[in-house]
C-alpha positions as CSV (number, residue, x, y, z in Angstrom):
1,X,47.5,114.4,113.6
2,X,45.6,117.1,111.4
3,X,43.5,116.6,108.8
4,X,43.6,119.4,106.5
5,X,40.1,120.6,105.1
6,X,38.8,122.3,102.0
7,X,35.7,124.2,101.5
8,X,33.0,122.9,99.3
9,X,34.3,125.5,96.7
10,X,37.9,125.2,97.3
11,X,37.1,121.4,96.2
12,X,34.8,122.6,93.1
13,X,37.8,124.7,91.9
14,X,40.5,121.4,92.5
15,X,38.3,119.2,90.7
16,X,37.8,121.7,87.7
17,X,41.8,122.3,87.3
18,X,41.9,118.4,87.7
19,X,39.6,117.5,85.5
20,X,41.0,120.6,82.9
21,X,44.5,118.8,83.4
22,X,43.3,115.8,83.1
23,X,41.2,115.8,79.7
24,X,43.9,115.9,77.3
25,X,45.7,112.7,78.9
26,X,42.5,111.3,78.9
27,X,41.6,112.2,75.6
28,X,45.2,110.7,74.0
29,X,43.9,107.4,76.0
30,X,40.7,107.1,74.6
31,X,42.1,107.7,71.2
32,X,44.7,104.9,71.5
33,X,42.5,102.0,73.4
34,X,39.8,103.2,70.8
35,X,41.9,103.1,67.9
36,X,39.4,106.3,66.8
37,X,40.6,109.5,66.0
38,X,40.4,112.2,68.9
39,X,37.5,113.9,66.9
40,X,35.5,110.4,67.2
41,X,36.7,108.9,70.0
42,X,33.0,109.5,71.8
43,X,32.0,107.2,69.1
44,X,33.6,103.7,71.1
45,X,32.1,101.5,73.5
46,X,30.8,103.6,76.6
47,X,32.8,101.0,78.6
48,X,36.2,101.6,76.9
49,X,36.2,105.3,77.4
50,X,35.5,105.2,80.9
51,X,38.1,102.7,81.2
52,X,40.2,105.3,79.2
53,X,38.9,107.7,82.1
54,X,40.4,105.7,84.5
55,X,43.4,104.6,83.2
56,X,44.6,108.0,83.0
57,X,43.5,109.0,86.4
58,X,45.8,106.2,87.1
59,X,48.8,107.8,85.9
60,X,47.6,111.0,87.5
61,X,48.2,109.1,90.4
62,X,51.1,108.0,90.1
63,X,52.5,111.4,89.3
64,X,50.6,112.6,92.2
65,X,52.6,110.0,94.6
66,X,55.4,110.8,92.9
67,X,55.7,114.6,93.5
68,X,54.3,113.6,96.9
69,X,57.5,112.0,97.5
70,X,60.0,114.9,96.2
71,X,57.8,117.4,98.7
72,X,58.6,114.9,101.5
73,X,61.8,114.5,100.7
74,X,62.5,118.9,99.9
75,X,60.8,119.5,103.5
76,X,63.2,116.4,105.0
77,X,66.3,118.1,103.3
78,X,65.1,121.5,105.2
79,X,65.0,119.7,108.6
80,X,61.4,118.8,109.1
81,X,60.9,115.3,110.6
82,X,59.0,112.4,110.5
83,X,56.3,114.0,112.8
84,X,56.3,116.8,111.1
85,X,55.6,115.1,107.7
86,X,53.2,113.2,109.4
87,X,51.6,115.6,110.7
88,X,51.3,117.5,107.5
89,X,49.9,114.2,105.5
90,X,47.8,113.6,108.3
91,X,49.2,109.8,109.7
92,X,52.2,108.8,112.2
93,X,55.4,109.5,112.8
94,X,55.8,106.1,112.0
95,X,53.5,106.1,108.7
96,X,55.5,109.1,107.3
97,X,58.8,107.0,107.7
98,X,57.1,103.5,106.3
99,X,55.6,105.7,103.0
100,X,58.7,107.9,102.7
101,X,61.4,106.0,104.3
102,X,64.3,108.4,102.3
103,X,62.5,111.9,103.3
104,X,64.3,112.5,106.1
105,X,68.8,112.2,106.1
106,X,70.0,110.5,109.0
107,X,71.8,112.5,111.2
108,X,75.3,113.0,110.6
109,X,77.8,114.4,113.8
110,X,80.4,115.5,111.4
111,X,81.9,118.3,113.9
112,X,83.2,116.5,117.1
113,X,83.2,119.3,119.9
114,X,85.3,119.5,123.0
115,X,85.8,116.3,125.7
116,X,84.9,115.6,129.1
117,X,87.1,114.5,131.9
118,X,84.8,114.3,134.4
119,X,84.4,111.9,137.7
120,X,86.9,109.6,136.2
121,X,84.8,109.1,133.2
122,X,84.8,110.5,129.5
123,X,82.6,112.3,127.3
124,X,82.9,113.5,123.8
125,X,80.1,116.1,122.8
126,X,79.2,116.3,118.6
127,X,77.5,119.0,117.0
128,X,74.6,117.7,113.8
129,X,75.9,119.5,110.6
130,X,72.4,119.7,109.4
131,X,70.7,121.3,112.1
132,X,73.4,122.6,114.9
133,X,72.1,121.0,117.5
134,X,74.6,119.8,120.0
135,X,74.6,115.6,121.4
136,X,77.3,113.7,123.7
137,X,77.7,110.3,124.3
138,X,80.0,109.0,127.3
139,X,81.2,106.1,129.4
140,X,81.8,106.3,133.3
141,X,84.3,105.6,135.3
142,X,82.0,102.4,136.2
143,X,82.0,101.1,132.4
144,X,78.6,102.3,131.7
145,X,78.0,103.9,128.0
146,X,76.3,106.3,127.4
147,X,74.8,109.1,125.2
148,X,71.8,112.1,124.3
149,X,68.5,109.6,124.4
150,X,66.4,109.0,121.2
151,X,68.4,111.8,118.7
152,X,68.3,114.0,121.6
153,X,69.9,117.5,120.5
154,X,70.5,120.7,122.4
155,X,70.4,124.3,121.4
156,X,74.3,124.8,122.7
157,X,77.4,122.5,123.1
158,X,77.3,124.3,126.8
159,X,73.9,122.2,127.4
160,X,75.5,119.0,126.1
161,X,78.2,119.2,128.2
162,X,75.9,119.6,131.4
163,X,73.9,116.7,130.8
164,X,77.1,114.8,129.9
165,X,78.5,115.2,133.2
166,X,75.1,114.4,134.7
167,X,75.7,111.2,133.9
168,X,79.8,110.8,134.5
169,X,78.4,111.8,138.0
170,X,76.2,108.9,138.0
171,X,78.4,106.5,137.3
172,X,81.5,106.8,138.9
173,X,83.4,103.7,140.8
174,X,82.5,103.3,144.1
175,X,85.1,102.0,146.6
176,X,83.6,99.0,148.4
């Protein structure tokens, strides 16, 4: 994970622009818990308009998670995974997918590429419409399934195939 950091005056120019964004939602705030006018809202209860202060932070923040969200979820629909988004927000794999869980699409093998008849076992290798990459999934001649490991994907259908028969050749029936 990377953490991404600011300089001193990169920060002193964020908290100006969200401060400057910030005053008139703050301002409407004050002037409604107040009941004053905008020109005298100063004139209320100290407590009240910092509690105005921070009820509007509040709905900064929940603009803030929400935009978060929609940048997850543009990167997702561009191919970048949970690592990746991780990564960038500086947590897990697994954190991205628990505070996103929609970001990324689940991979979909629309195209089904060519079969395997192989060591008297079969093989049927897909290609991922969203990213091209190339998976297989099989069952020996023995009975045993199986298929590309952990959303495995490989660069060409000609790669697939070679790991595909990898394992028809480890699993074919052996005469007693």
């Amino acid at each position: 994970m990377t953490s991404i950091e600011i300089t001193p005056e990169e920060r002193a120019e964020l908290v100006k622009a969200l401060t400057g964004a910030l005053d008139p939602l703050a301002t409407a705030v004050r002037s409604r818990r107040s009941g004053l006018s905008t020109a005298r809202m100063w004139d209320a209860d100290p407590v009240e308009v910092t509690l105005s202060v921070l009820a509007a932070w509040k709905v900064v923040d929940g603009e803030v998670r929400r935009l978060t969200a929609l940048a997850a979820a543009a990167a997702g629909s561009y191919g970048a995974n949970y690592e990746q988004l991780g990564a960038a927000w500086g947590m897990t794999r697994q954190g991205a997918r628990k505070k996103w869980p929609e970001a990324v699409p689940r991979p979909t093998a629309a195209r089904i590429g060519p079969s395997l008849e192989l060591f008297g076992g079969h093989a049927e290798l897909t290609q991922d419409q969203r990213s091209g990459g190339w998976s297989w999934t099989a069952e020996g001649a023995d009975g045993t399934l199986g298929a590309a490991g952990d959303g495995t994907r490989y660069a060409t259908k000609e790669e697939a195939a070679a790991h595909a028969g990898a394992f028809l050749r480890e699993h074919v029936v052996t005469l007693p």
